[in-house]
N, C-alpha and C positions, 0 to 999 in steps of 0.2 A: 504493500500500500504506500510506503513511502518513497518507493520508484514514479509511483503515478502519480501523486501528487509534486513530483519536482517536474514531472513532463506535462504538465496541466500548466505548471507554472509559468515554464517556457515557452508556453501554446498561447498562454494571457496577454505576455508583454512582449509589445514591437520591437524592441530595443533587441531585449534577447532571443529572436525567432530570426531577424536581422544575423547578429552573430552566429545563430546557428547554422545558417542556410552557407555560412564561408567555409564550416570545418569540411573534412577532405569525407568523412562520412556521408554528410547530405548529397556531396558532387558526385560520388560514388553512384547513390540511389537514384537520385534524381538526370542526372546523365543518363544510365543504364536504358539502352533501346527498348527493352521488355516494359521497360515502366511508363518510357512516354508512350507506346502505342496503349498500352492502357488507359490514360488519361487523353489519348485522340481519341478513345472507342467512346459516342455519347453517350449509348447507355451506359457504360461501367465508371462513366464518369459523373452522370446522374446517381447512381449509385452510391456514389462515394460522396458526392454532394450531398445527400438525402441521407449519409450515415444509413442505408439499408440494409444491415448488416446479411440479412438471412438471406438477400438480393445477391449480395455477393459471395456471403457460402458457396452460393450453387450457381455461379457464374463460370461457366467454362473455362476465361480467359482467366482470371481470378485463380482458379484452381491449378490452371496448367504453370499460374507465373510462381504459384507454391511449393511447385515440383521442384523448382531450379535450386540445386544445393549452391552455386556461386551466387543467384541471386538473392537467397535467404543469408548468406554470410554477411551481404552485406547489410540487408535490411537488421539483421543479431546487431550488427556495428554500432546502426545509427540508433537503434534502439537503447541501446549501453552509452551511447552519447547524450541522447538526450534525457537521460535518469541520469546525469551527473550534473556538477555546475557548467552552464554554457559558455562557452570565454565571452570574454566582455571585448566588446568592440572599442577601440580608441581612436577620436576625433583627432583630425593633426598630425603632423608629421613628428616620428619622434623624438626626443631632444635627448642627445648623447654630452653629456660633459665629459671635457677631459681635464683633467687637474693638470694647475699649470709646474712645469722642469722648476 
């Protein structure tokens, strides 16, 4: 339960959904060809809109992309990313001091 509620967290605030969307886990998921023709497919994207979960139980395409042992390693990833702290994005270029000789 306290997985879910750090990923709920990170679901709430712009800032950090922002940051999350940079870690190399999201680009992973979100890149992956299996995933965008999901999200092209309208029904499965209504779907997913409409949270219809039991819709997408028995969605063919849904079922075939759960098959995928490299596609679920990655989805394990980002799931373990987002139940931790998200990194925090920083505004600005960042300032290195060097102490002076």
């Amino acid at each position: 339960l306290p997985d879910i509620q750090k990923i709920t967290n990170v679901l709430k605030d712009p800032k950090k959904i922002e940051a999350f969307q940079s870690t190399d886990e999201f680009q992973a998921v979100s890149s992956d060809e299996r995933v965008k023709a999901i999200f092209a497919d309208e029904k499965t994207a209504e779907q997913i809109k409409n949270k219809d979960y039991a819709a997408l139980l028995s969605n063919p395409k849904m079922q075939e992309l759960f098959q995928d042992k490299e596609l679920l390693k990655k989805i394990f990833a980002l799931n373990k990313r987002l139940s931790q702290e998200p990194p925090t994005q920083e505004s600005g270029p960042k300032i290195i001091e060097i102490p002076p000789k």
